[in-house]
N, C-alpha and C positions, 0 to 999 in steps of 0.2 A: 283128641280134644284136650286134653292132659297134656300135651307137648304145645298145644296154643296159648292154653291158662298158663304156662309155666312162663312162655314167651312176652307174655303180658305183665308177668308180676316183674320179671328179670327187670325188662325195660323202665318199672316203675324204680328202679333202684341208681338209676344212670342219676336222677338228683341228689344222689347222695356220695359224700367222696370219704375214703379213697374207693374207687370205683373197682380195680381189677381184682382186690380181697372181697369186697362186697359182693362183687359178680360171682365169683369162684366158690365162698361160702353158699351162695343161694341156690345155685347147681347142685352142688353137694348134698345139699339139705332136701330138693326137689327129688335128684336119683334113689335118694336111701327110703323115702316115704312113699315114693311108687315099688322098689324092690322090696320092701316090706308087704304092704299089700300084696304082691304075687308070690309072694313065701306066704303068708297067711293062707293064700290061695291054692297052699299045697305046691309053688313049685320049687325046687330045690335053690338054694341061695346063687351058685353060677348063673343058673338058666334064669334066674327071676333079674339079677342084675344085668346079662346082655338083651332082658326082650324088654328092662325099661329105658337103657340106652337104644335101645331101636327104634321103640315108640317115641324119645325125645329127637331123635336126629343128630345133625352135625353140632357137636357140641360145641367144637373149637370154631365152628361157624356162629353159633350164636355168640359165646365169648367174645371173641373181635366186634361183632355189630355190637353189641352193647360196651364196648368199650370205647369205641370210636363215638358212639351216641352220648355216650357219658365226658368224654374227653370234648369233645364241639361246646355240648353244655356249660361244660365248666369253664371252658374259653369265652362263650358267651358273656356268662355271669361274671367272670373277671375282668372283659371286657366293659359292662355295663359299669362295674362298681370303679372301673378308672375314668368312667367317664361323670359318673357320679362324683366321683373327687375333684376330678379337672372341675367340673362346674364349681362346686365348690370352692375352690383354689383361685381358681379366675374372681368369683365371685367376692371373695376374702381379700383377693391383691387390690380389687377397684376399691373396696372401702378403704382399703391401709392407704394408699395411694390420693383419693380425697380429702384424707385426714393431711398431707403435706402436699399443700397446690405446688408453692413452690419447689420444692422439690421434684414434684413429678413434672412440671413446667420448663423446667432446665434440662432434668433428664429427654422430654421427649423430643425437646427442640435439639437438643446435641445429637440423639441420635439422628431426626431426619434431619438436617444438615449433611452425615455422612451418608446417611441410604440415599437422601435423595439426588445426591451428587454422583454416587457410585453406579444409581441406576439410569442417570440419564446419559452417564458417559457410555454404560455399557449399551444402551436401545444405542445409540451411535454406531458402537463394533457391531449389532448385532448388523444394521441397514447394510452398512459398511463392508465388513469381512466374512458373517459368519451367516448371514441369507442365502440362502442358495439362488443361482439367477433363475428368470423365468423361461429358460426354456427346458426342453424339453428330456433332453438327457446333458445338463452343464458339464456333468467330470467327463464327458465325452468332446466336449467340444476344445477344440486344440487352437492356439497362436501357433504358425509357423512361418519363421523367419529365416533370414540367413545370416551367419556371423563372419564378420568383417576382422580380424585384426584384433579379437577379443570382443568387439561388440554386438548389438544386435544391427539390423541391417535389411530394408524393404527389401523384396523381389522381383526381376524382369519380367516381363510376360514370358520370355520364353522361356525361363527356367519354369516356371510356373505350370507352362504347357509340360513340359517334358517329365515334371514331378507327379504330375497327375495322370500321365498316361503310364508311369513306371510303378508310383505307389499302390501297393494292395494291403495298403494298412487302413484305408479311410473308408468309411459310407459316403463322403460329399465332401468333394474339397473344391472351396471357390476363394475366387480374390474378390477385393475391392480397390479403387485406386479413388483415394480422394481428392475431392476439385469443388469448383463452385458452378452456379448457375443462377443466370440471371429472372427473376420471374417475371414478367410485364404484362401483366393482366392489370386494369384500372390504371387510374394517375399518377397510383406511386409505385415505379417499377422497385424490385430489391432482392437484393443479391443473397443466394440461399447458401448454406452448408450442404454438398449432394456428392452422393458416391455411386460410381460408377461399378456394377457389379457383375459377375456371372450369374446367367440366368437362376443355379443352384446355390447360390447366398444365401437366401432364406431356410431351405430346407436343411444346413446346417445346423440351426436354430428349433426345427422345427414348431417356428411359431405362424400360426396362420393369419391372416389378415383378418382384420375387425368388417372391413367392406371389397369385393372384387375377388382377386387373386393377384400371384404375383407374376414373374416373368415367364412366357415359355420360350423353351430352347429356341424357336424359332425366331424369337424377337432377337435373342441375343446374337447377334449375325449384323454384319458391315450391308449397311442399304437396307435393312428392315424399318418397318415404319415405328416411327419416333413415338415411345410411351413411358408411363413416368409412373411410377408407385409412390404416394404421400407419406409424410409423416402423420399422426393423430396429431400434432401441435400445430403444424401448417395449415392441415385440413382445416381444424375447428378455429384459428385465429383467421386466417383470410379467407376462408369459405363457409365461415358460418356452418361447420359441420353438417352440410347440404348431403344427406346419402345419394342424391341422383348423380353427384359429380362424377362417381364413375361412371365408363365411357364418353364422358363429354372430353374437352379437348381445354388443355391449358398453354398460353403460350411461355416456351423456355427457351434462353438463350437464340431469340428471333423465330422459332419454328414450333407449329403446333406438337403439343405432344399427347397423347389419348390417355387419362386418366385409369390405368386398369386396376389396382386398388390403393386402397388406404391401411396403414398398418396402425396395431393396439396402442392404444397411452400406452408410454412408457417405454416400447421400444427403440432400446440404443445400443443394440448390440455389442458394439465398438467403444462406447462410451464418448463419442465424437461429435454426437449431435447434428446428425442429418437430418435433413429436413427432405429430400427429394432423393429417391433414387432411380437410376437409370440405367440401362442395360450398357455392358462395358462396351462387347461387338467389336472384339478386337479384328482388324486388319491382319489379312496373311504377312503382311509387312511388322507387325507388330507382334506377331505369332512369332516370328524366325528372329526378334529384335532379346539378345539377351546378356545388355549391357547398361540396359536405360534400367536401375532399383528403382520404382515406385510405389509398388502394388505391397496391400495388406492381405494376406493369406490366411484362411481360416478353414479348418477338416473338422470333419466329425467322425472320429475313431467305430472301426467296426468292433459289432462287442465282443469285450473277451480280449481285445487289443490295451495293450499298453501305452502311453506316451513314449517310453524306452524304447519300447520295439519299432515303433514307427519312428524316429528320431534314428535309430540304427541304419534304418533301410535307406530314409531320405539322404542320411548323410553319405550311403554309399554311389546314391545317385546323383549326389553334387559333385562326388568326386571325380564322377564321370564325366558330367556336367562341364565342370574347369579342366579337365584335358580336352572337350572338343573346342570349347570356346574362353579358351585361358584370357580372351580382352575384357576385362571386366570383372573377371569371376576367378582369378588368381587369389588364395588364400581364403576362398570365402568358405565357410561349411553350413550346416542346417544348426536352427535351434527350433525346439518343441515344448512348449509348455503349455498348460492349460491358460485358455483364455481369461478365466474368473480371475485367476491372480494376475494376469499381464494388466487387466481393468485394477485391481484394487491398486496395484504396486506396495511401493513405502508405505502406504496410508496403513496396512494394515499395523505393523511394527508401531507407525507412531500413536495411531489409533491404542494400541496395547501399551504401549507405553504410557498415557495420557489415563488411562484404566488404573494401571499398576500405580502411579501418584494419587487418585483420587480416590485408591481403597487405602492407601496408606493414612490421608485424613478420616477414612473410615474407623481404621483401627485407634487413632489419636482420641477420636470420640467415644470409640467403647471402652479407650483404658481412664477416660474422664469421668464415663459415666461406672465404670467399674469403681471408681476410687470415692464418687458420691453415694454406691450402693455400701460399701465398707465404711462411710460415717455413719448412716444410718444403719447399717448392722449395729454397731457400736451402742449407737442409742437407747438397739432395741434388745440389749442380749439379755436384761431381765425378763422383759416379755417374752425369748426362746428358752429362756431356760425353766421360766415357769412351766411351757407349753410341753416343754422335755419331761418335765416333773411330772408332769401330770398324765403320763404315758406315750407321747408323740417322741417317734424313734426320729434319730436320723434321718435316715432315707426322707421322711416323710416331710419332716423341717426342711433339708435340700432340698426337696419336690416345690416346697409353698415356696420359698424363695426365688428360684428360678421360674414358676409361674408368674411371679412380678416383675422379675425381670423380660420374661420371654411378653407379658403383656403391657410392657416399657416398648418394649423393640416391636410389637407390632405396632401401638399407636405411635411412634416414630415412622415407623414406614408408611402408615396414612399420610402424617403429613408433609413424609417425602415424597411420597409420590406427587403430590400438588405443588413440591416445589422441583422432580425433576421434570413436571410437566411445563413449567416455565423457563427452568431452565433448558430444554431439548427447545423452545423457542427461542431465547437468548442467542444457542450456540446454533442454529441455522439463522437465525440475523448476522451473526458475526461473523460466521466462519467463510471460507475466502471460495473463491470458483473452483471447480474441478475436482473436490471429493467426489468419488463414484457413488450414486446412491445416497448420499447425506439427506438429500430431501425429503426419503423415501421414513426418517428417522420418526416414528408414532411412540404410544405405550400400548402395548398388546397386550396379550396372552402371557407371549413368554416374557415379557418385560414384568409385568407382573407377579412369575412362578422369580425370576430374580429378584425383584425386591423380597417378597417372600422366604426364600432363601437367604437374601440379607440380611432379613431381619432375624429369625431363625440363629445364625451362625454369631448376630449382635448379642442376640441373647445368651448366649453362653459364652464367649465372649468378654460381656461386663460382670454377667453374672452367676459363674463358677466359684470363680476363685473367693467371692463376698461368699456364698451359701456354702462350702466347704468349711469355710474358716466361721464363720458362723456355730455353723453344727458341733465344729471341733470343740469348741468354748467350754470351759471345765466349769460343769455345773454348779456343785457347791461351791466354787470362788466366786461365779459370779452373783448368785444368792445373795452370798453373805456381803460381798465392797459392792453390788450394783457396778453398772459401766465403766464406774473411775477402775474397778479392778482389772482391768484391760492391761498389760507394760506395755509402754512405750518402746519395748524391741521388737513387737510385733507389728508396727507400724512402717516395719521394713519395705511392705508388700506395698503399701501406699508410695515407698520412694523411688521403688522400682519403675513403678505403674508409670509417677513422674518423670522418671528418666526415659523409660521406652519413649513418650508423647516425646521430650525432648528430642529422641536422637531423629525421629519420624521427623517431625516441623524442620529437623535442620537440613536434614536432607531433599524435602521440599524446597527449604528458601535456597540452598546451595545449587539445585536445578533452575531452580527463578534467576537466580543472581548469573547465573552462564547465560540464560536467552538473553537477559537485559543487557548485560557485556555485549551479546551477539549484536541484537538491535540499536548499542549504541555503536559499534564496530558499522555495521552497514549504512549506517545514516552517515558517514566520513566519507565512504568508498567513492574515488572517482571512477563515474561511468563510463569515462570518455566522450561523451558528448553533451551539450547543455539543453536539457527536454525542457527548462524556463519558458513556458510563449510557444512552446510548440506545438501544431494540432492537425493532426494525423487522418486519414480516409483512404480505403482501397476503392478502386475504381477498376470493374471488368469489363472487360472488347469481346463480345461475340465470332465467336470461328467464324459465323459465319459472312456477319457484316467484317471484318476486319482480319484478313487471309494470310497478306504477304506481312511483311515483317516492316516494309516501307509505311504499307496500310496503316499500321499500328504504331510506329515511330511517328506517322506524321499527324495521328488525333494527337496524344499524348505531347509533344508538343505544341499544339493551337490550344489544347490544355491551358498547358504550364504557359501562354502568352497572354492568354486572359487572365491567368492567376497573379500575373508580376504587377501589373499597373491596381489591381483590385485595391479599393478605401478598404485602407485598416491591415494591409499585409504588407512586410517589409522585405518579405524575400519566399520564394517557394523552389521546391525542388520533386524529382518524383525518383521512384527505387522499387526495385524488384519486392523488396524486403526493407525494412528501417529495424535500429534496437528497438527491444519490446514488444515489437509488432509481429504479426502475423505474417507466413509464407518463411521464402526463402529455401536455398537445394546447397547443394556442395558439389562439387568436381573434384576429379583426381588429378592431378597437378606432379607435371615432372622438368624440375628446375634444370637448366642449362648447366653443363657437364658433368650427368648423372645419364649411365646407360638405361636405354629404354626397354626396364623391364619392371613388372608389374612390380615386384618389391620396394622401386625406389618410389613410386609414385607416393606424394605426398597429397593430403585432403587438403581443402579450403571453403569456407563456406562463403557465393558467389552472392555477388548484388552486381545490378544493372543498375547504376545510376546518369542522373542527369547532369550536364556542366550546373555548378552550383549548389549541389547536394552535400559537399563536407562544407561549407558557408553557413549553409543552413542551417546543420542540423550541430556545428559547433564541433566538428571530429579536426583536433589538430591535426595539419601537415606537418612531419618530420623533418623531411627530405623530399628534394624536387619538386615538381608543380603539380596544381589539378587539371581537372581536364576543363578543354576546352570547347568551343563551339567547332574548331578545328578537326577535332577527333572523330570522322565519320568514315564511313564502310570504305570509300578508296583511298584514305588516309591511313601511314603504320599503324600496323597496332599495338594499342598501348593499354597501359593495365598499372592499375595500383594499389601495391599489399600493406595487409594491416606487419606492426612491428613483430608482431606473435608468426604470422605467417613470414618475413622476412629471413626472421633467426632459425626458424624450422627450416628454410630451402637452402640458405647458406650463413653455416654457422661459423660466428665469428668473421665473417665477410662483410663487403658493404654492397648491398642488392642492386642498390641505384644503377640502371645502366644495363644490368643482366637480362639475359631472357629467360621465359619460362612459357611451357607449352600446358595448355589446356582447355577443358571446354568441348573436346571431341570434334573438334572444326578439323575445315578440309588442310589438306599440311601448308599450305601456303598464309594460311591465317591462323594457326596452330601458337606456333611463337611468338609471345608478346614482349614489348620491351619496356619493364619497370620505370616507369616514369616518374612514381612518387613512392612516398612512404607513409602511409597516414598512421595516426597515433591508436591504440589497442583500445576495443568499443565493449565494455562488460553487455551484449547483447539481450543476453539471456537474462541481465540484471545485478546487483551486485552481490548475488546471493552465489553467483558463477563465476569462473574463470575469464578472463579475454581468449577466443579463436579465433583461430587462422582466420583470416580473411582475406577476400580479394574484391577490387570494384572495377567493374569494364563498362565502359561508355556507351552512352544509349545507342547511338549511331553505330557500333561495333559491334552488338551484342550477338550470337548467335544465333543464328536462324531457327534450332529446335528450342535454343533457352524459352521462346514464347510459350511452344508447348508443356518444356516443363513447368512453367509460373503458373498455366491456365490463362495467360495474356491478362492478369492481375496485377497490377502497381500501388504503391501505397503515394499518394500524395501526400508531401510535406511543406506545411505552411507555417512562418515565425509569424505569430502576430504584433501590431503595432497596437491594434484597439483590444475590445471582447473577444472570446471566446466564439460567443453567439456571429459576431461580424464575421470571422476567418470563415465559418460554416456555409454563412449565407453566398461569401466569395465564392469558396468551391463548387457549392452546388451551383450557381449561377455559368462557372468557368464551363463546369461539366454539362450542363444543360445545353450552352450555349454550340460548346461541338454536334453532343449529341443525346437529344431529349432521354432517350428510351434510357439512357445507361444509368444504370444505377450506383450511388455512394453506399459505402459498407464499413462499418468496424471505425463509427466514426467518435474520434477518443484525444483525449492529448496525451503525451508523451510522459505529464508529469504523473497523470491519474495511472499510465501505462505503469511507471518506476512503485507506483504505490502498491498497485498489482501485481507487481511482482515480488515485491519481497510481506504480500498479505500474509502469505502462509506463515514465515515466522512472527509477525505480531500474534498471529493466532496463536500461536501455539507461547509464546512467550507473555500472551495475556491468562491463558489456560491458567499453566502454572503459577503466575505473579497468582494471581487470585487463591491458588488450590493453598498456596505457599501464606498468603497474608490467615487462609482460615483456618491451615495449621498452628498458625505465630498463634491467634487468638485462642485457641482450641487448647493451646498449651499454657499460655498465659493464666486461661480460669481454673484451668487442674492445678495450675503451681499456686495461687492465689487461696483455692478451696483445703488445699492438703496444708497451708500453712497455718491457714485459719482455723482449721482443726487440732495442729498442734499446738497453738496457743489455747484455744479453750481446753486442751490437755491440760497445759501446763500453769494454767493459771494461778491454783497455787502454790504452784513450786514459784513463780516470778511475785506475789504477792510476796512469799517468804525471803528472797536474792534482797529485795527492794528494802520490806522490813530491815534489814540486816545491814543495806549500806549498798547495796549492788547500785549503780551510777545505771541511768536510765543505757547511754550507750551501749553499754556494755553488756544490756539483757539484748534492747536490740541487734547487735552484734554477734548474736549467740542463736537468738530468732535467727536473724537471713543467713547464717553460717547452715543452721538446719534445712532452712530452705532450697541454699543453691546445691548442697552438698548433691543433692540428685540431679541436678542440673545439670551442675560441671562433670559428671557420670557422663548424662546424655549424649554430652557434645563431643566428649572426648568419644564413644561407641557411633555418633553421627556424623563424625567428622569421618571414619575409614568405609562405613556404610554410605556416606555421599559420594568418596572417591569411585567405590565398585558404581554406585546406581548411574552415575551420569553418566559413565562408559555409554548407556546407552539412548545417550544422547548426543555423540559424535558427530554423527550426519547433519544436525540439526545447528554444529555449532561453527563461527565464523571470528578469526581474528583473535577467539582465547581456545585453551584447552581446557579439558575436564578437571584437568584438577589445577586448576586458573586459584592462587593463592590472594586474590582481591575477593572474589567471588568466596571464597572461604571464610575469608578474614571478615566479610563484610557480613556473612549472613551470622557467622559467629557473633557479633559485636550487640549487633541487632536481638538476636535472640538472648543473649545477655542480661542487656541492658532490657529490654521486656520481663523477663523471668527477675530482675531484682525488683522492679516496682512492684509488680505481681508481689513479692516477696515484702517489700517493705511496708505494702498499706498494711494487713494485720498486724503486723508488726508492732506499726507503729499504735494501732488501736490498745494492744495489751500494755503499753507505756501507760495508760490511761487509770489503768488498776488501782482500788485504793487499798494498800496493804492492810490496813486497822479491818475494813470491811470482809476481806478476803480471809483471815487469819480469825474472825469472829463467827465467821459463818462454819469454819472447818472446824 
């Protein structure tokens, strides 16, 4: 009972500190009052002191628990009394902070300005780059390609076959091969996005279907009965999200096909935007075919496997691959990388990039708001030092300071957050087609732990270096002069502050002033063809209403005869492909006296045009003539290269007249004879190079060319009337052949050109903006710090004035003080611009990064900003009345 009582009193001692003396005396003091007692008890002083240690127990055990109990405590209590203070603090900072609206009104607007910018660009990267995809193992799931000549490069079915039967790297490797298909169900038949896949597509993914199931092996087979798996945007737009639609029957591409499921919102694998998928069902003729590249390949890594190790093996089995079947497949090897990033691409980089400028006007606004905490430090260093006086240490003064700042930068992050919640709308309004996931851009969770974070890192930040210097403040000077006792060499830290915003904002406007060069560089670029009046539509021929190749040549013309007489059209033409537009393939191409061997072969990307198709669409003839109505299947054949593809088959020759073989036609129709030379078409836009290209006449085209197109054509029509009139024409032309087919992708050529070069407006409006609220961001810091030094200085400029000092001459001496951090800046933003826009190479057109307009200009601008900035107070202290000033002091 005595070793419980002792147990009891100990633990009563854990309230009091220091704890391990305290503990160790009470022991002490318990052992010696019981060994007493049993010495008084007659027993000898040894045996009285090991039978009261026995009776107590583990000492060194009680020891530790009441030490460990005493230590928890005291964390407790120290715990509780910082949280006693923080209330306090917080408490203390909202009234200091009431007491100057404006002040605290400036500061919380500058700071969310940057939070709320920083945070909405980041919910972007997060959608974007840094979400992981939804299925089910992502870093398992693999792009596998083949590289061409340094590039990447689709797959044959039969290498496909032979990779999958050799690979023992993957759980699931399947293709897809993209195509379209037509829907015609109801009155408005319309042409879908569908990929054609291996029954084991999906379960790369492992994502399960929201209704049904997906393929089985046994669908996937040549003559199995025709079935279709939905998208969730298909289903719920033209079927009313009907869950009974599985198993019913939809018609596609003329033949019923049996609905067996519907896949999740949001699934896009690919990032391709299917709408319909269907079982590939390759043909043994298509099995053994391993020269046709079309197919997208996609594995799911067994685990424990690498991307490396599987890239290792495939590529030993391409190489085997191009020794059985070197036509086609000479020079080509495997590429492996994870799918997630083959989806993000560039986006991520520019994504990070567009980050890195938008923390930099972050930083602009905490070295502003840094420089408004350091005047009103200034203000208040009588009231710190009184507070010092009167026993508040350091630490403690830094504590209370940085609680005002740290309660500046949260109410800044409140109301950035409602302004990057407008702005994450702004920039899905504006931003251009084909970000992966952009849509997916919300405020969460973790958007919210980063503003948090931002805000956090804002606060110390602005306000370190004020509460440091603060604390440092020598108390009895400033007692005794009050604030004026401050020197004016200590005001360093304010022109630094100014200089850093400066070299920040210039290196902004220096990355604005490169896009806008870009964007006025591409607004010059000739396209090579005139998209003025042009209005564009794909139009699909079902395999199975439209067979032979005659089939298809002679809709397509009863087409184009209804389209020529049509009110309101001055000329129409049709094409495998058009610039801007959709579709389009390449051929290997081996020019006349060049041995036939896979090295020499040259690329070209192929159109099948109609007589009247460079007329239309405005592509100059160089040399020789277009085609004519003449040019049909038992007519030579004949063929016409862009200049880009000219000079690549014979360089420094003149083409006209030569042959060139390609196309994979049988050898008697193999060799064509250049008959023209049309002018270089920027296809892809003027954001790209002119390619190769070649045009073969409709009448001539090759018999599998249909199936690679998907027997898809883009109709070209110049109009004379509306917009709305060309439309009405086409569709009527089209109707008029054949009701069920449907119009697709229907656009004009100019809205095409604007489409394409969206991406850099986007990104060159990004920055214009990020760049104008740096300019401004830096303007009011240069503005506020001068205004500061003149209420410094006032009277020392009362005194200059008294004496004879010429008003110029103060102000002179003002903006000299003013720019002095200025001309810092620019000179530290100008070598800091040259590194930052390196990374933005990719992005630029017609100038270089370190482009001496774009230097000069953003210079001149920041300047001329930073001296107005600089001359309003300025000019305000001219105002001074020396007698008043000199009477007061």
């Amino acid at each position: 009972m005595a070793g419980k009582r002792i147990h009891e009193q100990l633990k009563g001692l854990i309230f009091r500190a220091p704890v391990a003396e305290e503990v160790d005396a009470e022991l002490k003091f318990h052992l010696e009052m019981v060994t007493k007692e049993l010495v008084e008890g007659g027993m000898s002083p040894e045996a009285a002191r090991a039978e009261a240690l026995r009776r107590f127990g583990d000492v060194g055990a009680v020891r530790k628990e009441c030490g460990q109990l005493g230590r928890a405590e005291q964390r407790e209590r120290q715990r509780a009394q910082w949280l006693s203070e923080l209330v306090q603090d917080v408490g203390y900072a909202l009234r200091q902070l009431r007491r100057v609206p404006g002040f605290t009104l400036t500061a919380v607007l500058t700071l969310a300005l940057g939070i709320g910018a920083t945070t909405a660009i980041f919910s972007a990267v997060r959608s974007v780059v840094l979400r992981p995809f939804a299925w089910a193992h992502p870093e398992r799931v693999m792009l596998v390609q083949e590289s061409y000549r340094g590039q990447p490069a689709s797959m044959s079915v039969g290498n496909y076959v032979d990779l999958k039967a050799g690979s023992h790297s993957f759980q699931a490797f399947a293709a897809e091969e993209f195509t379209g298909a037509s829907l015609q169900e109801g009155e408005n038949p319309e042409r879908l996005s569908a990929g054609r896949v291996t029954h084991d597509f999906f379960s790369v993914f492992g994502v399960r279907p929201q209704l049904g199931r997906t393929f089985l092996p046994e669908e996937d087979a040549p003559g199995a009965s025709p079935v279709v798996v939905l998208s969730h945007g298909l289903w719920t737009r033209r079927f009313g999200a009907d869950p009974s639609l599985v198993g019913k029957s939809v018609r596609i591409d003329g033949q019923s096909h049996t609905v067996v499921g519907v896949m999740p919102r949001g699934f896009d694998p690919t990032a391709s935007g299917e709408h319909v998928w269907l079982p590939a069902a390759f043909t043994p003729a298509r099995r053994a075919e391993h020269d046709e590249h079309l197919l997208l390949v996609v594995g799911l890594l067994q685990p424990g496997v690498s991307g490396q190790r599987a890239q290792g093996e495939l590529q030993s089995l391409q190489e085997e691959i191009s020794r059985r079947f070197p036509q086609g497949n000479a020079e080509r090897g495997s590429a492996v990388q994870p799918l997630s990033e083959a989806i993000v691409g560039d986006w991520s980089q520019q994504l990070l990039v567009t980050l890195g400028a938008v923390a930099l006007v972050l930083l602009i606004a905490c070295a502003n708001v840094a420089n408004l905490l350091l005047a009103r430090g200034a203000s208040r260093a009588r009231e710190l030092a009184v507070r010092a006086a009167l026993g508040a240490g350091r630490g403690r003064i830094v504590r209370q300071l940085l609680t005002e700042s740290l309660v500046l930068a949260l109410l800044g992050a409140t109301v950035g957050l409602a302004l990057a919640w407008v702005g994450i709308h702004v920039l899905l309004a504006s931003a251009p087609e084909g970000i992966p996931r952009l849509d997916e851009t919300r405020i969460d969770g973790s958007v919210l732990l980063f503003a948090l974070g931002a805000a956090l890192l804002s606060s110390l930040a602005c306000g370190l270096a004020p509460a440091v210097r603060a604390a440092r403040s020598d108390l009895e000077s400033v007692l005794r002069q009050g604030a004026r006792g401050l020197s004016h060499g200590r005001d360093a830290l304010r022109a630094w502050l100014i200089a850093g915003e400066v070299a920040l904002a210039f290196t902004l406007l220096v990355g604005a002033g490169l896009l806008v060069r870009t964007a006025l560089h591409l607004s010059q670029v000739d396209t090579g063809f005139k998209p003025e009046g042009l209005v564009i539509a794909q139009v699909s021929l079902p395999k199975a209403s439209y067979e032979t190749p005659e089939q298809i040549t002679r809709a397509l013309e009863r087409i184009l005869e209804q389209l020529q007489g049509a009110p309101g059209v001055t000329s129409a033409a049709l094409s495998s492909s058009v610039p801007l537009g959709p579709g389009g393939g390449s051929n290997g191409m081996l020019p006349e006296g060049r041995p036939e061997t896979q090295d020499q072969l040259i690329n070209g990307r192929r159109r099948v045009v109609s007589a009247g198709f460079f007329e239309t669409l405005g592509i100059p003839l160089k040399e020789g003539r277009r085609f004519t109505a003449a040019d049909v299947g038992g007519a030579p054949q004949v063929i016409i290269l862009s200049e880009a593809l000219a000079r690549q088959a014979w360089p420094g020759q003149r083409a006209l007249g030569k042959h060139i073989g390609c196309c994979e036609m049988e050898p008697a129709l193999r060799n064509k004879e250049v008959v023209g030379i049309a002018g270089d078409v920027r296809s892809q836009g003027p954001m790209s190079d002119p390619a190769p290209e070649f045009y073969l006449p409709l009448r001539q085209a090759p018999g599998k060319s249909w199936d690679w197109i998907d027997r898809t054509v883009t109709l070209v029509v110049r109009r004379s009337g509306s917009t709305a009139d060309a439309i009405t024409a086409m569709r009527a032309a089209v109707r008029e052949v054949d009701s069920t087919l449907p119009l697709a992708g229907i656009t004009t050529l100019e809205e095409a050109l604007r489409a394409s070069t969206a991406t850099a407006r986007f990104r060159t409006l990004l920055l214009a903006v990020l760049g104008i609220v740096g300019l401004l961001l830096a303007a009011v810091g240069i503005y506020g710090v001068v205004a500061y030094f003149v209420g410094l200085r006032t009277r020392e400029i009362g005194v200059r004035m008294a004496l004879g000092a010429k008003p110029a001459d103060v102000l002179r001496m003002l903006a000299w003080q003013g720019m002095r951090p200025v001309l810092a800046g620019l000179g530290v933003g100008g070598l800091a611009a040259v590194w930052a826009t390196r990374l933005l190479q990719a992005s630029l057109r017609g100038v270089s990064p370190a482009d001496p307009v774009a230097l000069a200009a953003a210079m001149a601008l920041l300047a001329l900003v930073a001296l107005l900035a600089t001359l309003a107070p300025a000019r305000r202290a001219l105002q001074v009345d020396p007698s008043r000033v000199l009477g007061e002091g």
